[in-house]
ROPAGU-110343 format. One record per atom (N, C-alpha, C): residue in one letter; atom name; z, y, x. Coordinates in Angstrom, 3 decimals, decimal comma. Atoms other than C-alpha are relative to their C-alpha. Last residue first. Example, Ala and Ser with C-alpha at 12.3 -4.5 7.8 and 13.67 -1.06 7.14 Angstrom:
 r  a        Z        Y        X
 s  N   -0,060   -1,190   -0,820
 s CA    7,140   -1,060   13,670
 s  C    0,730    1,090   -0,770
 a  N    0,000   -1,190    0,890
 a CA    7,800   -4,500   12,300
 a  C    0,000    1,200    0,900
This chain:
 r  a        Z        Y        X
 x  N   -0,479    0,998    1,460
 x CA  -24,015  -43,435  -37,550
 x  C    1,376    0,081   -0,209
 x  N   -0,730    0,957    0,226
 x CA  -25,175  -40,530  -35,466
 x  C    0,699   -0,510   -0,971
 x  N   -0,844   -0,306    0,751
 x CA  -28,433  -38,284  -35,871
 x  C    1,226   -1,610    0,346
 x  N    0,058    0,984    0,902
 x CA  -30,267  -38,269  -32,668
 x  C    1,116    0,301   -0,963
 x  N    0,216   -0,662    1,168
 x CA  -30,124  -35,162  -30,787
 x  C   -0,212   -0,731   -1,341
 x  N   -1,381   -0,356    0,690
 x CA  -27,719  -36,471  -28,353
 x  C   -0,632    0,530   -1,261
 x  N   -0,158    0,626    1,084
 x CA  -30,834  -39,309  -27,675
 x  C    1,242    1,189   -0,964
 x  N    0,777    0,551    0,753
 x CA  -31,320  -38,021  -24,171
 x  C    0,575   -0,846   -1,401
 x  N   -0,032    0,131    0,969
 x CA  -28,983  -35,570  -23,180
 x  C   -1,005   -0,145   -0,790
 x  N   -1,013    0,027    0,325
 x CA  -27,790  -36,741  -20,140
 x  C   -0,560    0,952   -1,317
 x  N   -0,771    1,775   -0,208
 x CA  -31,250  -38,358  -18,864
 x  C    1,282    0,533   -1,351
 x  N    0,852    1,221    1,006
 x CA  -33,327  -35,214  -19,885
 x  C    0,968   -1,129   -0,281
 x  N   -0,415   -0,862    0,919
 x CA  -30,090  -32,533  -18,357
 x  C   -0,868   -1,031   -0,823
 x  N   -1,112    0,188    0,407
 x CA  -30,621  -34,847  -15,231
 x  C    0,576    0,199   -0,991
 x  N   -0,519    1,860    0,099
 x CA  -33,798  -34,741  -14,479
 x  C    0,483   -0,197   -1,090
 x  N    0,837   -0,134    1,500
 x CA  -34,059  -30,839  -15,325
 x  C   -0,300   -1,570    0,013
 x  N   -0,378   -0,302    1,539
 x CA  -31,584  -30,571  -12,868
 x  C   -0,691   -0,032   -1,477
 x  N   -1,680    1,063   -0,140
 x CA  -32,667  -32,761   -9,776
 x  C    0,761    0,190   -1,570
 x  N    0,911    1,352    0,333
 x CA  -36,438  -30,820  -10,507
 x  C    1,393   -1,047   -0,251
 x  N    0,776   -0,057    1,812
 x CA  -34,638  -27,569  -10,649
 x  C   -0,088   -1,343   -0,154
 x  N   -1,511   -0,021    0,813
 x CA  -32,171  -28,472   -7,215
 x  C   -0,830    0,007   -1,563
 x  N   -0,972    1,473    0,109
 x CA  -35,663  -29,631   -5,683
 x  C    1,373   -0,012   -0,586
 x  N    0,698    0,573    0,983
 x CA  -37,466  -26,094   -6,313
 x  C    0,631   -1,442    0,201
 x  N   -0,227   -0,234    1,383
 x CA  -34,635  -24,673   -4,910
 x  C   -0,777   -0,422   -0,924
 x  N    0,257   -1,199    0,588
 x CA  -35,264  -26,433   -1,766
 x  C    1,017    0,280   -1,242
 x  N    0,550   -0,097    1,488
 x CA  -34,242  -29,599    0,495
 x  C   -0,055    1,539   -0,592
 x  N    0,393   -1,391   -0,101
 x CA  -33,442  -30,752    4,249
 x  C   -0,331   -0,026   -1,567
 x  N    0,495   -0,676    0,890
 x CA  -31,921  -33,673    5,405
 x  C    0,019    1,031   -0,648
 x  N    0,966   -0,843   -0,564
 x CA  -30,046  -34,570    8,442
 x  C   -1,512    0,215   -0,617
 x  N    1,372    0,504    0,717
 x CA  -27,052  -35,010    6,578
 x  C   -1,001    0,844    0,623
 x  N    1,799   -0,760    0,252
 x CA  -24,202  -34,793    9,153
 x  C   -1,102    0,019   -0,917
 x  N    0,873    0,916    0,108
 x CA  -20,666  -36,682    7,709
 x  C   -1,545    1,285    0,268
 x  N    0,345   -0,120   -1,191
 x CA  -17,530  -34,520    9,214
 x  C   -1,600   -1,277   -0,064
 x  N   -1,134    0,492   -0,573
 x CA  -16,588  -34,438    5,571
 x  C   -0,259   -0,827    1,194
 x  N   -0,845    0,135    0,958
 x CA  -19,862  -32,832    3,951
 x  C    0,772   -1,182    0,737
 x  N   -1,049    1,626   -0,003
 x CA  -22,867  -32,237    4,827
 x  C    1,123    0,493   -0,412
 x  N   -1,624    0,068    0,004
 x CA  -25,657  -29,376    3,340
 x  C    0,774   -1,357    0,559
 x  N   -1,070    0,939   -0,480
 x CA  -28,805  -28,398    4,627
 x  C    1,136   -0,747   -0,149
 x  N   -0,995    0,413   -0,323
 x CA  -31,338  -26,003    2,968
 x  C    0,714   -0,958    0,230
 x  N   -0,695   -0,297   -0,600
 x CA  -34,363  -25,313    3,972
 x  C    1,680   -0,092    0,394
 x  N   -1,404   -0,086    0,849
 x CA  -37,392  -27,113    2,426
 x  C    1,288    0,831    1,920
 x  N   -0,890   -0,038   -0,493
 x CA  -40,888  -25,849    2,771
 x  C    1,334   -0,214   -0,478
 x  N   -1,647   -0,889    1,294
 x CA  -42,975  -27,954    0,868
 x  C    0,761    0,055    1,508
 x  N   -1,037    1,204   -0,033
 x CA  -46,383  -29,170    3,415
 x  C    1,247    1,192   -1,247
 x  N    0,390    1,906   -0,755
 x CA  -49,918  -27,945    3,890
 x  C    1,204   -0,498   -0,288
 x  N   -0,703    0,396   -1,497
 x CA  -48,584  -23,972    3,848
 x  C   -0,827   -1,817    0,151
 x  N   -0,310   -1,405   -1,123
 x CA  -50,513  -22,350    1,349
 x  C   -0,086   -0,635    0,536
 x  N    1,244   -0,761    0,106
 x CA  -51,513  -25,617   -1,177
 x  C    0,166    1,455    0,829
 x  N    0,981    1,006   -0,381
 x CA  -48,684  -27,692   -0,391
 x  C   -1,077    0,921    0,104
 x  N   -0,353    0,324   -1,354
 x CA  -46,120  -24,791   -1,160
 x  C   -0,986   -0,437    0,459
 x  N    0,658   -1,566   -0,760
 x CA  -47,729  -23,899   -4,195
 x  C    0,103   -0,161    1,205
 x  N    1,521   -0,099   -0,144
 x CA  -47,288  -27,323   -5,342
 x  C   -0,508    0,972    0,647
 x  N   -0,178    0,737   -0,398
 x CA  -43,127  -27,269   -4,572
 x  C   -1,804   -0,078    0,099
 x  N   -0,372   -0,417   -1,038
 x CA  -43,198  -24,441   -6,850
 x  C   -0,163   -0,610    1,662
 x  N    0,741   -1,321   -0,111
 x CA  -44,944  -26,161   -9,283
 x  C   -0,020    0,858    0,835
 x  N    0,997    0,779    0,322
 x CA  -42,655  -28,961   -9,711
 x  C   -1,302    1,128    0,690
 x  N    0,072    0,542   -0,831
 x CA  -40,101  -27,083   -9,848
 x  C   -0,717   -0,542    0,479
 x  N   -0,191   -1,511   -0,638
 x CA  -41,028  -24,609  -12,429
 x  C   -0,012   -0,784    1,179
 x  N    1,653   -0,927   -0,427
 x CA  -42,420  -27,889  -14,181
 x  C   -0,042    1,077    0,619
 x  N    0,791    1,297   -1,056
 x CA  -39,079  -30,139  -13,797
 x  C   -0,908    0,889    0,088
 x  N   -0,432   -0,080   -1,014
 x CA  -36,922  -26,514  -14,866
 x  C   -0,817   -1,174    0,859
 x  N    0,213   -1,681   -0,729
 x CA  -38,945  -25,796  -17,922
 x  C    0,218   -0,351    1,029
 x  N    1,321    0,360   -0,089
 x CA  -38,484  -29,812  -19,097
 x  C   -0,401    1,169    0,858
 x  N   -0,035    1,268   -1,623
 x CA  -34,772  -29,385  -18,625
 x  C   -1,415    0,139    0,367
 x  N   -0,339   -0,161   -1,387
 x CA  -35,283  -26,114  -20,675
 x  C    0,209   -0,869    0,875
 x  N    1,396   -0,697   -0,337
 x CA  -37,398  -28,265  -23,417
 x  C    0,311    1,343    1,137
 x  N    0,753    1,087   -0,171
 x CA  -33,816  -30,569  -23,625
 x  C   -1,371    1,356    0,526
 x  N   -0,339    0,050   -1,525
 x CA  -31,629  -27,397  -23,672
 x  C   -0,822   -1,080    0,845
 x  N    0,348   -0,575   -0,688
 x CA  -33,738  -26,548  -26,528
 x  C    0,672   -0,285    1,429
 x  N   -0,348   -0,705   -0,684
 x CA  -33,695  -29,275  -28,358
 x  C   -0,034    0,906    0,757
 x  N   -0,422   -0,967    0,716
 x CA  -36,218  -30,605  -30,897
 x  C    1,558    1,153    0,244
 x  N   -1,283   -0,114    0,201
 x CA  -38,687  -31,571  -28,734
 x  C    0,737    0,808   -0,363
 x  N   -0,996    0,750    1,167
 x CA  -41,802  -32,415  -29,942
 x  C    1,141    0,153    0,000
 x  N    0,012   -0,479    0,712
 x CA  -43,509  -29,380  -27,546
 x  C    0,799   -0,951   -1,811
 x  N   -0,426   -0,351    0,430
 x CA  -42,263  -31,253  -24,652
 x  C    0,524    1,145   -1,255
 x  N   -1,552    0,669    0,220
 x CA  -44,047  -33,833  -24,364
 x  C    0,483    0,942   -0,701
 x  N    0,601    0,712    1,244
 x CA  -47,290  -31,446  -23,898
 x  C    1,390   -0,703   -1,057
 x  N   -0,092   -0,995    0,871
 x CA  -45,490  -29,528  -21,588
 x  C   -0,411   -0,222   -1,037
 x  N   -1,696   -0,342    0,848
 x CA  -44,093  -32,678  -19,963
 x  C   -0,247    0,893   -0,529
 x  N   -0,324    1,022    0,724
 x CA  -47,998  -33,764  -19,289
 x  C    1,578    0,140   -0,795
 x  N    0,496   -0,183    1,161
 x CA  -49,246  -30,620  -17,841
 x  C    0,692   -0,909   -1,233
 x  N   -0,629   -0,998    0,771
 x CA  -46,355  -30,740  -15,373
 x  C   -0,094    0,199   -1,476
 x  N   -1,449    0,009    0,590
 x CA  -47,243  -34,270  -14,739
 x  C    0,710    1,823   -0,748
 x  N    0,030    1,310    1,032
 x CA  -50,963  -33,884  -14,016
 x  C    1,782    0,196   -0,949
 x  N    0,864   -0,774    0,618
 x CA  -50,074  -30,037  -11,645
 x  C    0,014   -1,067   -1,591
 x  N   -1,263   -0,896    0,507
 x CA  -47,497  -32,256   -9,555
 x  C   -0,462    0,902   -1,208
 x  N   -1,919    0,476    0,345
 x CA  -49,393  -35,159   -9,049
 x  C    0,355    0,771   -0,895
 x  N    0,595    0,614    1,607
 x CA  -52,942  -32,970   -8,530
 x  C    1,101   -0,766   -0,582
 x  N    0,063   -0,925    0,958
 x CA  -50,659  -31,474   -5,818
 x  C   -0,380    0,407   -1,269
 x  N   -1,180   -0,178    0,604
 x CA  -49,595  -34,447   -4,513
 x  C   -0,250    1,391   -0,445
 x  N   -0,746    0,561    0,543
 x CA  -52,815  -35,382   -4,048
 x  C    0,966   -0,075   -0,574
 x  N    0,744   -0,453    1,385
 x CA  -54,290  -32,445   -2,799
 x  C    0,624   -1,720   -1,091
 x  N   -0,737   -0,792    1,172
 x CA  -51,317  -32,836   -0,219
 x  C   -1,053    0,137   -1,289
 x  N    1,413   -0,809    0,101
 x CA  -52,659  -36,145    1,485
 x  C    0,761    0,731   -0,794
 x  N    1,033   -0,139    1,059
 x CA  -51,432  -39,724    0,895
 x  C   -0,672    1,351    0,289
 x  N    1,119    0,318   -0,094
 x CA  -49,386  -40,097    4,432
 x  C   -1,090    0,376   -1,582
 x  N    1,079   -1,053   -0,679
 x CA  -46,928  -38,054    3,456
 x  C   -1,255   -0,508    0,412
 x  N    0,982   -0,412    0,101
 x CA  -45,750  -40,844    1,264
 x  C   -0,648    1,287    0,555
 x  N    0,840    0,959    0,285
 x CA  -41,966  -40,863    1,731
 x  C   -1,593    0,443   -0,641
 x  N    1,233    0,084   -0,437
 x CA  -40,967  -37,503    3,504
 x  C   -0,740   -1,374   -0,380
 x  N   -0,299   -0,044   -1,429
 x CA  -37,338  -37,277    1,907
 x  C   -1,388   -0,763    0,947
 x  N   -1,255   -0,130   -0,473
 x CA  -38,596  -36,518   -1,490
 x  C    0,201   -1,377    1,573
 x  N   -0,939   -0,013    1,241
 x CA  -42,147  -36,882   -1,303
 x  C    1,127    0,726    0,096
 x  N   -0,737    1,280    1,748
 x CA  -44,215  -36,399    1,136
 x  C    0,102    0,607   -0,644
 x  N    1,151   -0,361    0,041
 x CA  -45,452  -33,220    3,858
 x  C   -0,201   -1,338   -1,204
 x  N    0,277    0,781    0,286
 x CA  -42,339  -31,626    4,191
 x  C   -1,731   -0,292   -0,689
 x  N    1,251    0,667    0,772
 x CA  -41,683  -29,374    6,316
 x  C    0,060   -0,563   -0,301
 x  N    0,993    1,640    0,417
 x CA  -38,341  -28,557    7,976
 x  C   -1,117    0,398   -0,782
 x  N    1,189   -0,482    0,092
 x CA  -36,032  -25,081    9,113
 x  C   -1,015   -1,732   -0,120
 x  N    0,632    0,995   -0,993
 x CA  -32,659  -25,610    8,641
 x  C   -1,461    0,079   -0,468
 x  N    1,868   -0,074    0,328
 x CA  -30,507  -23,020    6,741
 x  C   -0,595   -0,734    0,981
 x  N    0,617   -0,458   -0,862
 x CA  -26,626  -24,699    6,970
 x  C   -1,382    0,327   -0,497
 x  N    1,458    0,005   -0,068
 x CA  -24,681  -25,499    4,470
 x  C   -0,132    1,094    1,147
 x  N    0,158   -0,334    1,443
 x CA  -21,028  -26,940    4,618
 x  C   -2,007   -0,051   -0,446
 x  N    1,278    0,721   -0,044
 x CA  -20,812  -27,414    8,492
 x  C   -0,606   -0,532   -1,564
 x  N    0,010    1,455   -0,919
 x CA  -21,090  -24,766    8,901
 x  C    1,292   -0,474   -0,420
 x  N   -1,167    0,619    0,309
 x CA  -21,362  -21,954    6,047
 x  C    0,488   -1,402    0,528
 x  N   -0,330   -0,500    1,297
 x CA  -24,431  -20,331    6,603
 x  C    1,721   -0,132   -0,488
 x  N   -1,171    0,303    0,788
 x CA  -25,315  -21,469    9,596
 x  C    0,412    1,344   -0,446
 x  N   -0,907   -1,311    0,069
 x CA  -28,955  -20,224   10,933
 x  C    1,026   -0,642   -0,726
 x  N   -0,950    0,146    0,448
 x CA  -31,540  -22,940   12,053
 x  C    1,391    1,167   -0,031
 x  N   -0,062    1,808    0,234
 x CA  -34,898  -22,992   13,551
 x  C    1,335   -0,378   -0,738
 x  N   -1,147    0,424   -0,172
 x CA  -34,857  -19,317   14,399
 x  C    0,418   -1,305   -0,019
 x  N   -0,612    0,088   -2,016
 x CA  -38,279  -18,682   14,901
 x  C    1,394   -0,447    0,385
 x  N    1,051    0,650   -0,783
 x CA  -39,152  -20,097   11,463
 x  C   -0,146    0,126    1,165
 x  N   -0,104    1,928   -0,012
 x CA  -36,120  -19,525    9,870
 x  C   -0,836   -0,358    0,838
 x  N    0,533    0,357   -0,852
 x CA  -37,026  -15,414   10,261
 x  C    0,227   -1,522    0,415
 x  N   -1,562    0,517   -1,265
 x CA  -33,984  -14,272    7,900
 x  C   -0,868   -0,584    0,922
 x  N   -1,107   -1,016   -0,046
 x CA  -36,674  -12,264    5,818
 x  C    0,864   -0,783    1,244
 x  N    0,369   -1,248   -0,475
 x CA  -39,840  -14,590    6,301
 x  C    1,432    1,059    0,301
 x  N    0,999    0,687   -1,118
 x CA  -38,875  -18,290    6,188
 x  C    0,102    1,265    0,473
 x  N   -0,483    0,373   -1,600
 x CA  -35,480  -17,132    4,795
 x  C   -1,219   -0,328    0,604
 x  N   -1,262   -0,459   -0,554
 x CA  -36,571  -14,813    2,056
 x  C    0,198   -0,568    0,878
 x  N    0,106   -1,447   -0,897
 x CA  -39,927  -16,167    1,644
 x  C    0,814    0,407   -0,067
 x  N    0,910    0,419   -1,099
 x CA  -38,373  -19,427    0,428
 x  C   -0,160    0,746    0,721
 x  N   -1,452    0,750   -0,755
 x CA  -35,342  -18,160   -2,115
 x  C   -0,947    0,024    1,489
 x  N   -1,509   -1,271   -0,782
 x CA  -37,671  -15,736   -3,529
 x  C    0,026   -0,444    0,869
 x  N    0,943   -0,485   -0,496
 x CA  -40,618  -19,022   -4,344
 x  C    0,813    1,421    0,723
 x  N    0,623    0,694   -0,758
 x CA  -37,683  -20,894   -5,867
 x  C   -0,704    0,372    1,376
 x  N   -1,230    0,234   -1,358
 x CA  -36,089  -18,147   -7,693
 x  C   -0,688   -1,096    1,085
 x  N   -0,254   -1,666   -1,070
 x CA  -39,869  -17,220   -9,079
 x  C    1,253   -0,367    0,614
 x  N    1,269   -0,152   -0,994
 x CA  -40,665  -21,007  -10,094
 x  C    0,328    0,912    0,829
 x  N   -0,527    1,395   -1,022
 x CA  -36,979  -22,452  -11,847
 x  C   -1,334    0,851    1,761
 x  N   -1,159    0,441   -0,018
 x CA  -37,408  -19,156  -13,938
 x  C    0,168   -0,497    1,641
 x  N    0,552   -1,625   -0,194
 x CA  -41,057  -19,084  -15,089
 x  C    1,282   -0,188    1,313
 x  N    1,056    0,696   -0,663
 x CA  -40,122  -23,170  -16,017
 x  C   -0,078    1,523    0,887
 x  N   -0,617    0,566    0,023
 x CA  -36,908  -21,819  -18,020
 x  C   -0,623   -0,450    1,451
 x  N   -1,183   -1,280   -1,166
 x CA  -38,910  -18,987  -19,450
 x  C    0,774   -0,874    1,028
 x  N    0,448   -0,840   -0,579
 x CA  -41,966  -21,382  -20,131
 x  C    0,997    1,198    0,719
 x  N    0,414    0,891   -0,929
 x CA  -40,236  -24,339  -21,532
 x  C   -0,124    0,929    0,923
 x  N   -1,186    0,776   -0,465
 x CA  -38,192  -22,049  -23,800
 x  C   -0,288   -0,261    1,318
 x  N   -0,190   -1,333   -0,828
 x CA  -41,401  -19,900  -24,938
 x  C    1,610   -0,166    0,966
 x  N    0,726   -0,246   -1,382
 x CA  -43,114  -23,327  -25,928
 x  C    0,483    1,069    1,119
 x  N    0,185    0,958   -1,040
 x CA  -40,377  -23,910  -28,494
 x  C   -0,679   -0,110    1,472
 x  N   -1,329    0,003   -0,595
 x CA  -40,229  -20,610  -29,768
 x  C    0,169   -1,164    0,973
């Protein structure tokens, strides 16, 4: 049960991810279009590579790098996360390794993570770009952080 958490959660975070992508690179044509509003100046689809991190730190290293990264660590939270005795906890974990993963595939096709979407927010531009595999990875953070320890018994 535990493992089948990680795995639907992870399964999940991967296939919307990998949709979301070929849908606008390929379906809505992003890639000739360079940018399609969606909901200006809300979100916009914006067409970027990345060949880093989050917001292109370390592109220089090389994608087999960050793909051995992303592959190392996945393995490593699935391991983790067979002690845990939450499930929304071993779905956070699902959602870093779907992400995670998604974000690898990328590297390994294309050379870089396509990211697309855009969003600003009160006449402020952000001229950054990000995926669905980066909303997983943001959420399965976040769901670790915020409910780390709730499973502890309290005094």
């Amino acid at each position: 049960m535990r493992a089948g958490v990680v795995l639907a959660a992870g399964s999940a975070a991967f296939l919307l991810d990998q949709a979301t992508k070929w849908w606008v690179l390929l379906g809505l044509d992003l890639r000739e279009r360079g940018v399609i509003d969606v909901a200006d100046p809300f979100l916009r689809f914006t067409m970027a590579w990345n060949t880093g991190a989050n917001f292109g730190l370390g592109a220089h290293v090389g994608r087999g790098v960050w793909i051995a990264a992303a592959v190392a660590i996945s393995v490593g939270l699935a391991i983790w996360s067979r002690r845990m005795p939450q499930v929304w906890r071993r779905a956070s974990v699902g959602l870093l390794i779907g992400g995670a993963l998604g974000n690898a595939l990328d590297r390994a096709v294309h050379g870089a993570v396509f990211d697309f979407l855009n969003m600003s927010c009160c006449g402020i531009r952000n001229p950054y770009a990000f995926n669905v595999a980066d909303v997983c990875i943001f959420v399965g953070a976040a769901g670790l952080i915020l409910l780390d320890g709730s499973d502890k018994q309290r005094a």
